[in-house]
Residue frames as qw, qx, qy, qz and C-alpha x, y, z in Angstrom:
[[0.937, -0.311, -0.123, -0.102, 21.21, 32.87, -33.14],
 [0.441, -0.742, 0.500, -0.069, 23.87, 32.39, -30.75],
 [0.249, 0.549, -0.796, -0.044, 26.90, 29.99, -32.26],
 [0.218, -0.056, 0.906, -0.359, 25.81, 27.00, -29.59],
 [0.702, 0.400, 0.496, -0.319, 22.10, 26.88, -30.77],
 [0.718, 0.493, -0.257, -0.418, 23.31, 26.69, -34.58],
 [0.308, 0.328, -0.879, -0.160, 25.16, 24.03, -33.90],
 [0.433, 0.236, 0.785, -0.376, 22.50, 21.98, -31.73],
 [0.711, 0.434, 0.262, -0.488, 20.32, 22.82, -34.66],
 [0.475, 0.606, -0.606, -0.200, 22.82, 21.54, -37.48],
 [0.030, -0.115, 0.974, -0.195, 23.55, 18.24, -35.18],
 [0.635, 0.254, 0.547, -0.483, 19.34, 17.93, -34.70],
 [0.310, 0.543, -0.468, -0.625, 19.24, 17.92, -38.55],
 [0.326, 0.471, -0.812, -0.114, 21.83, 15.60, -39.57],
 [0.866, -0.163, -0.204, -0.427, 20.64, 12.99, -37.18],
 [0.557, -0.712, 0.422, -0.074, 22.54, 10.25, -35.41],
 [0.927, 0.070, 0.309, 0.201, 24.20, 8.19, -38.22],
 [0.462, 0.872, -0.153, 0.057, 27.15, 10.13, -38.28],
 [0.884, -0.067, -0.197, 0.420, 30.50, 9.73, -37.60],
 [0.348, -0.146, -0.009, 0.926, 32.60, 13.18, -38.12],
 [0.044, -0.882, -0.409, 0.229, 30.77, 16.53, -38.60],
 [0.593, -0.133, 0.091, 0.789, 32.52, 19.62, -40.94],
 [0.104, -0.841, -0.391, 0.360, 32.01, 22.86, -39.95],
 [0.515, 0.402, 0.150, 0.742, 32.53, 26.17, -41.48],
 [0.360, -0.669, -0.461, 0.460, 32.72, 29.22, -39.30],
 [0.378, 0.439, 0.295, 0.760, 32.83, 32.73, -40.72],
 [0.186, -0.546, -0.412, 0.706, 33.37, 35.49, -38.23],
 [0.202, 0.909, 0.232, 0.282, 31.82, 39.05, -38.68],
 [0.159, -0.976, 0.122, 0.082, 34.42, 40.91, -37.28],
 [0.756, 0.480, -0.296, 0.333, 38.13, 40.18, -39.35],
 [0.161, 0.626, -0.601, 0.470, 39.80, 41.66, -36.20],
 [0.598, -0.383, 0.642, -0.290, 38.57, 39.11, -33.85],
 [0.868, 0.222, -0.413, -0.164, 39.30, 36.10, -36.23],
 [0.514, 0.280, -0.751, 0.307, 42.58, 35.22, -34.43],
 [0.545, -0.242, 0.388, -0.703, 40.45, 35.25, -31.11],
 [0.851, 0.007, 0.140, -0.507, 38.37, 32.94, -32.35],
 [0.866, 0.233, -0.441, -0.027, 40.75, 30.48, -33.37],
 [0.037, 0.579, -0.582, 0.570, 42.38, 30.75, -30.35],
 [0.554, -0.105, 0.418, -0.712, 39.48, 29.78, -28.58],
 [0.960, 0.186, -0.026, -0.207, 38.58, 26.79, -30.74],
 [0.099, -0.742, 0.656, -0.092, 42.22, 26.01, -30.44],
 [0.561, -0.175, 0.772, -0.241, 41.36, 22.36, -29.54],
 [0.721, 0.486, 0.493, 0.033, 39.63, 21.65, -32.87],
 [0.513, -0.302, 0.458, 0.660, 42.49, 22.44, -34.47],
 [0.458, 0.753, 0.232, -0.411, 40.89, 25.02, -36.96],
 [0.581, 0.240, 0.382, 0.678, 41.80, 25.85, -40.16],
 [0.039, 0.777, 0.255, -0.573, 42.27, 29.26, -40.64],
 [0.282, 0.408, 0.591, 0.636, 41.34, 30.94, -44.47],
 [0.107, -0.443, -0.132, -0.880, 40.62, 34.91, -44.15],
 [0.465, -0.216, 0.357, -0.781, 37.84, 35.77, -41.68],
 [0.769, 0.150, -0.523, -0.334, 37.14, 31.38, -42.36],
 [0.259, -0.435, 0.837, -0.206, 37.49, 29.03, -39.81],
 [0.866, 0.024, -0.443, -0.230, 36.71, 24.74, -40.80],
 [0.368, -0.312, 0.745, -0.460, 37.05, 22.48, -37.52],
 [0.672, -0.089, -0.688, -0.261, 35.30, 18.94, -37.27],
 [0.685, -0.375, 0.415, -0.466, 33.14, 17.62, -34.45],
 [0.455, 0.247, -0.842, -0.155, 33.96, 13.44, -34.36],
 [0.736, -0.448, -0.121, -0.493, 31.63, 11.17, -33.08],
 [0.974, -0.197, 0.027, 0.107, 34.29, 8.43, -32.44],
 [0.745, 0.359, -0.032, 0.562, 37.94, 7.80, -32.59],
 [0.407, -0.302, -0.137, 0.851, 40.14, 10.96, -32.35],
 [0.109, 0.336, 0.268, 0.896, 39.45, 14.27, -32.34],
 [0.204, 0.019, 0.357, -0.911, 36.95, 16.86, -30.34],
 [0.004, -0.488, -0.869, -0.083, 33.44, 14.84, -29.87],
 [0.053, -0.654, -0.481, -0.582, 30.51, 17.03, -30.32],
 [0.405, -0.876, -0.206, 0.159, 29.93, 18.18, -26.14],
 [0.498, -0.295, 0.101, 0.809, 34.04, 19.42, -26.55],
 [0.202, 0.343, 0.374, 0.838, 32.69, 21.41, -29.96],
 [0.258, -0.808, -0.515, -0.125, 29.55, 22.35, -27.95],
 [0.602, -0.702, -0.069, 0.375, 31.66, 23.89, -24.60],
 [0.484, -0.174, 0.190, 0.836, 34.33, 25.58, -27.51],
 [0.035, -0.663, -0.501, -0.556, 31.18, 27.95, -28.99],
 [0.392, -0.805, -0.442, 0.054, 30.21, 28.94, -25.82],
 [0.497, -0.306, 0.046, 0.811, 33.78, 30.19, -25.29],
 [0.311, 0.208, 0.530, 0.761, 32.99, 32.31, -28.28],
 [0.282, -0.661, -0.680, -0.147, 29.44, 32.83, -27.13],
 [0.537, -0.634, -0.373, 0.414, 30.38, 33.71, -23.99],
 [0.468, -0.305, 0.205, 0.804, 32.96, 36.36, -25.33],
 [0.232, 0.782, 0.293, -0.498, 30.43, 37.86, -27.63],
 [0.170, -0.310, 0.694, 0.627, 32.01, 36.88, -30.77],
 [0.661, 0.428, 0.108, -0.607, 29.45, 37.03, -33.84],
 [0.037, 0.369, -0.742, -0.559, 29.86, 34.86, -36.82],
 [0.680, 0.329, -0.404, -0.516, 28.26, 32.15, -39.40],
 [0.260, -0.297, 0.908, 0.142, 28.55, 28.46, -38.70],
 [0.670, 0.288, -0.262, -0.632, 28.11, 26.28, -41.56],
 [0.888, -0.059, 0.445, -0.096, 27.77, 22.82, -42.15],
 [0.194, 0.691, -0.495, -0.490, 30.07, 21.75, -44.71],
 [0.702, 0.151, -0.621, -0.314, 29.55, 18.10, -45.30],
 [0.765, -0.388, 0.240, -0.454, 29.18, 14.95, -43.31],
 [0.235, 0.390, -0.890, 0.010, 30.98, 11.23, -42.98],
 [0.799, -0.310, -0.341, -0.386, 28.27, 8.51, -42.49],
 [0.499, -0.407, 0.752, -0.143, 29.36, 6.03, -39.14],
 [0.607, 0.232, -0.669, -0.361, 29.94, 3.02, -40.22],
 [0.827, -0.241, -0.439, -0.254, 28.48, -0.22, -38.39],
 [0.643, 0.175, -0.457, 0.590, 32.16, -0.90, -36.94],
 [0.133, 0.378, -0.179, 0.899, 32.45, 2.44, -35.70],
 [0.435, -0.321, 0.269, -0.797, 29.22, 2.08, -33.07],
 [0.673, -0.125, -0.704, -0.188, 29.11, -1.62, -32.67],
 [0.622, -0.727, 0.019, -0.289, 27.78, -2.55, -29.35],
 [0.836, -0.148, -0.254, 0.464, 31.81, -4.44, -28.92],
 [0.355, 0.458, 0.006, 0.815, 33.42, -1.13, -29.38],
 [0.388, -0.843, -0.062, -0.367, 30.83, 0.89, -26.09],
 [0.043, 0.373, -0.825, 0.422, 32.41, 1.30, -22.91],
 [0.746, -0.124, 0.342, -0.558, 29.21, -0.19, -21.32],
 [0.992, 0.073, -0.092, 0.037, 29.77, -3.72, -23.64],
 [0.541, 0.508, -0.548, 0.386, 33.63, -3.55, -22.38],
 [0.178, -0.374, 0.574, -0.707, 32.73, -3.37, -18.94],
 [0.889, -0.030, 0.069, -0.452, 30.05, -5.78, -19.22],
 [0.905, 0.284, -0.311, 0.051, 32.61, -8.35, -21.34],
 [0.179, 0.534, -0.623, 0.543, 35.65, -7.36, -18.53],
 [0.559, -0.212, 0.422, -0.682, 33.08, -8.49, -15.86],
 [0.820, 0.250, -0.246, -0.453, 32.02, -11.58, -17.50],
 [0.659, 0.419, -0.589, 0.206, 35.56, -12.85, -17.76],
 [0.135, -0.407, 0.713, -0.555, 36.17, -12.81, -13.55],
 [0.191, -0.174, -0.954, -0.153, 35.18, -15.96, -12.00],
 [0.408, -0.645, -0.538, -0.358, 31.33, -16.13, -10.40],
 [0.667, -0.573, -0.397, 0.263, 32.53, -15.45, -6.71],
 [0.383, 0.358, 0.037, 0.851, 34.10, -12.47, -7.62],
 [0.267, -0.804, -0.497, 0.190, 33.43, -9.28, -4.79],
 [0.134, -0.939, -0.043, 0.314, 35.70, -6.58, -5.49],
 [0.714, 0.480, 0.190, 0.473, 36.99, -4.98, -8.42],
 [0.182, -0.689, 0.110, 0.693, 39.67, -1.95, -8.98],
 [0.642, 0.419, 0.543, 0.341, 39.35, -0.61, -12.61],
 [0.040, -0.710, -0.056, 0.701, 39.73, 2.23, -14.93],
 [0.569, 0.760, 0.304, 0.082, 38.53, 3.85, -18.14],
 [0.384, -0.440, 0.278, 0.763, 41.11, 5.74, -20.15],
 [0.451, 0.839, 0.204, -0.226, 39.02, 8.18, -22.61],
 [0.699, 0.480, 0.318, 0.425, 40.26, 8.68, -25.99],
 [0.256, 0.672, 0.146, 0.679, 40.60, 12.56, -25.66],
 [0.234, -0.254, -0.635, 0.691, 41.12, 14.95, -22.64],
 [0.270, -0.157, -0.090, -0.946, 38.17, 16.99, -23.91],
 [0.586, -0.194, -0.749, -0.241, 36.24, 13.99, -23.00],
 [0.493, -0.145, -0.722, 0.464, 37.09, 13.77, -19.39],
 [0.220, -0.014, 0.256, -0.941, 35.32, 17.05, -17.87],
 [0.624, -0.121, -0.011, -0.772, 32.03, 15.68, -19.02],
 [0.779, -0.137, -0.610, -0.052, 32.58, 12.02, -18.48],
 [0.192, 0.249, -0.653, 0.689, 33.76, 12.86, -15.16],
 [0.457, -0.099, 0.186, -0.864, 30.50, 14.35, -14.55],
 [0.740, -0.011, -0.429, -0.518, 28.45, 11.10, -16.16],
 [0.694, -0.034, -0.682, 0.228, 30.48, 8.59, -14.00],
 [0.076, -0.361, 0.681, -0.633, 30.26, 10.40, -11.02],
 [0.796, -0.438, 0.114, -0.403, 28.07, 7.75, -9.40],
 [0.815, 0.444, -0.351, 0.121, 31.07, 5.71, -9.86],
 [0.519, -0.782, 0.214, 0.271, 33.27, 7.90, -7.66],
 [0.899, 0.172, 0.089, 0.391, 35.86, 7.93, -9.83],
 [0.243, -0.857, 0.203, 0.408, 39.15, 9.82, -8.99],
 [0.443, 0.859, -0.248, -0.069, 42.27, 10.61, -11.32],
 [0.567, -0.664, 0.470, 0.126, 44.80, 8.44, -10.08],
 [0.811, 0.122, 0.407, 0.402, 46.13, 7.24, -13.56],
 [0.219, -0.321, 0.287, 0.876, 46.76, 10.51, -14.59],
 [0.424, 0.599, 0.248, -0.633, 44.69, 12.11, -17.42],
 [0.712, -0.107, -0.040, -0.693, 42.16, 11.15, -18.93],
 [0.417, -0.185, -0.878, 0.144, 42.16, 7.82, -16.77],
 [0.538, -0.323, 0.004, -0.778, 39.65, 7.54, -14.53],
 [0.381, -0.109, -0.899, 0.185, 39.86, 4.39, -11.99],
 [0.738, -0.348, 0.114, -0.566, 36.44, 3.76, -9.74],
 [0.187, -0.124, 0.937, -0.268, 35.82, 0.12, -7.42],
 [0.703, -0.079, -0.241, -0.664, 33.14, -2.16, -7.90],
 [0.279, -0.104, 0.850, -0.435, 31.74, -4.30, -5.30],
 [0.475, -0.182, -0.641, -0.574, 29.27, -7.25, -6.81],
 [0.452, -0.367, -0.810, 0.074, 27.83, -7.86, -3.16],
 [0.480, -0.852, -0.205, 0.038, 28.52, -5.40, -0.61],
 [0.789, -0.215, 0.164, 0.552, 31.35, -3.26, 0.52],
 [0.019, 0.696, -0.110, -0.709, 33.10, -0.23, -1.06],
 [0.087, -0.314, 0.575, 0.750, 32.45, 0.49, -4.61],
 [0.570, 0.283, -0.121, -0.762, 29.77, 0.99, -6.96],
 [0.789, 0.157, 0.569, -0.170, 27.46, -2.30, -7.73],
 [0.389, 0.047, 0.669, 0.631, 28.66, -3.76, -11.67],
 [0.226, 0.600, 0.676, 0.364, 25.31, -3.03, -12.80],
 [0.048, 0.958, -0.025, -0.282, 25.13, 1.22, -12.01],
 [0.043, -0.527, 0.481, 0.700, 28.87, 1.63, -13.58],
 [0.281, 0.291, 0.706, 0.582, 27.42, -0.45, -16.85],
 [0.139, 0.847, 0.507, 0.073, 24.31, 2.25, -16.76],
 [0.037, -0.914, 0.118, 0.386, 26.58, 5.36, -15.97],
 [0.430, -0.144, 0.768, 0.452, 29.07, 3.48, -19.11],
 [0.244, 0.611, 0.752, -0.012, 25.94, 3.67, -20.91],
 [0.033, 0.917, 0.310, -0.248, 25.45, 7.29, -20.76],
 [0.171, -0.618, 0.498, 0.585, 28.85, 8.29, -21.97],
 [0.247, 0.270, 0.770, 0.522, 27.84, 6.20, -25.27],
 [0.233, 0.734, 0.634, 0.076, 25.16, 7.89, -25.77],
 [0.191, 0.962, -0.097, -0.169, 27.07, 11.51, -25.98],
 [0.843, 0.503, -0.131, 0.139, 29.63, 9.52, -27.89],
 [0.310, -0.762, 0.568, -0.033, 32.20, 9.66, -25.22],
 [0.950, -0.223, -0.103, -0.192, 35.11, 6.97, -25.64],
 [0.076, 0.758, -0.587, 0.276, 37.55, 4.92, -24.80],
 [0.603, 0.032, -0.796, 0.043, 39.19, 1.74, -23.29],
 [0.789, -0.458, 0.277, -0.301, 37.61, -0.31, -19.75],
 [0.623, 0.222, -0.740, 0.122, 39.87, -2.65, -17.99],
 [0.771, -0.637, 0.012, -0.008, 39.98, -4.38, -14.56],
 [0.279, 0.659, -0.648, 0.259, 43.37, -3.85, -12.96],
 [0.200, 0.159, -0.904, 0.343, 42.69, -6.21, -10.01],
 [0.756, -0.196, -0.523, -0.342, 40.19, -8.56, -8.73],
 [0.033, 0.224, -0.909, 0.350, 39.53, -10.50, -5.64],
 [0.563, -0.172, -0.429, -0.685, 37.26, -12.82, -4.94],
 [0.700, -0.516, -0.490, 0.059, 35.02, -14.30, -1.83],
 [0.019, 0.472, -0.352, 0.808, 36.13, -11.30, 0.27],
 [0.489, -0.650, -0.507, -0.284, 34.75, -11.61, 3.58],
 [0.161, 0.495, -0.351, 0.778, 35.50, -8.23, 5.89],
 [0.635, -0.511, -0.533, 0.226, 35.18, -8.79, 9.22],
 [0.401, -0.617, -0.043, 0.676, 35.17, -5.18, 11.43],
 [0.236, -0.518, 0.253, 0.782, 35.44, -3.50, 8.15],
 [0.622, 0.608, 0.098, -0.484, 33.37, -2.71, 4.34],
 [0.896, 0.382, 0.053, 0.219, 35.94, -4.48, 2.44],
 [0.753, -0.264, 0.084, 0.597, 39.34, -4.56, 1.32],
 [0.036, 0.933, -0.057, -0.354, 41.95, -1.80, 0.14],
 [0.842, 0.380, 0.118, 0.365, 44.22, -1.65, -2.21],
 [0.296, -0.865, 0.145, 0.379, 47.67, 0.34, -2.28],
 [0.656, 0.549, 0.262, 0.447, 49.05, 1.72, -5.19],
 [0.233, 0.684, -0.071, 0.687, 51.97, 4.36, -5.55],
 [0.108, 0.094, -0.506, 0.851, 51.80, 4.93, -1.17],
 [0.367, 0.089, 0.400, -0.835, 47.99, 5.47, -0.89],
 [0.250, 0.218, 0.920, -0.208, 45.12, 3.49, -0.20],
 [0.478, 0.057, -0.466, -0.742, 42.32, 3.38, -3.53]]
């Protein structure tokens, strides 16, 4: 079995009340070992003879399970043979997946706080990890969200009436989805305005740095 399906099957296993995930990886070929740590590079292996030990994390720091998923394939892809074991697990703890702690309840509780007549928001997520950002890119893209804080920020609009930017209630569902493949990281509003009312035009703009977001 191909490196990628034992670990899908070692993650089906274990179930979803984990937190961290430690792997043992034991190539068959001793002259591609330093390959392969090369290639896992990001999960900072440990290397021990023809041994590599990495950790997938569900939260917090460190490479979340799609980064560990996309650093097999590398391996995969390259036709690199080996062994991956499970070596032991770290339970989550309540904290660690409380609904305060999603982006979807930070974006919900950031939204909350603006008064009722609020119409147009500028915001941005700032993921915990840049392995994060390739596939949260992908989850938020109904969002639109571009790179202008630099990496891994991610800033999108939201419009609660009409006007440019996603409606509150799609980014809290595409927010959503990144919890659920344990993507994270911090939601804020950078600016607000409220009772817009564009005449001749979809709403207002904002200029930041020379160019119009």
């Amino acid at each position: 079995m191909r490196l990628v399906g034992d670990f899908n099957e070692i993650e089906r296993g274990i179930g979803d009340d984990w937190s961290e995930l430690r792997f043992v990886l034991t190539v068959a070929d001793e002259k591609r070992v330093d390959r392969a740590a090369a290639l896992l590079g990001p999960a900072n292996p440990g290397l021990l003879g023809t041994t590599l030990r990495f950790s997938a994390m569900r939260h917090g720091q460190g490479v979340g399970p799609e980064a560990v998923r996309r650093l097999l394939k590398r391996l995969d892809d390259e036709k690199i043979i080996g062994r991956l074991e499970l070596l032991g697990s770290t339970q989550a703890l309540v904290e660690d997946h409380g609904p305060a702690n999603t982006l979807r309840s930070q974006w919900e509780n950031a939204v909350a706080t603006l008064p009722p007549d609020w119409s147009d928001v500028y915001a941005e997520v700032r993921l915990d990890s840049t392995d994060y950002l390739e596939r949260g890119a992908l989850l938020l893209a109904p969002i639109n969200p571009d790179g202008g804080g630099g990496a891994p920020t991610l800033r999108f609009r939201s419009a609660q009436h009409f006007g440019y930017g996603v409606s509150p209630q799609m980014a809290a569902r595409c927010f959503g989805r990144c919890d659920e493949e344990g993507i994270t990281g911090d939601v804020s509003i950078l600016h607000a305005l409220s009772d817009t009312r564009p005449v001749g035009t979809q709403g207002p703009v904002w200029i930041r740095e020379g160019r119009v977001v």
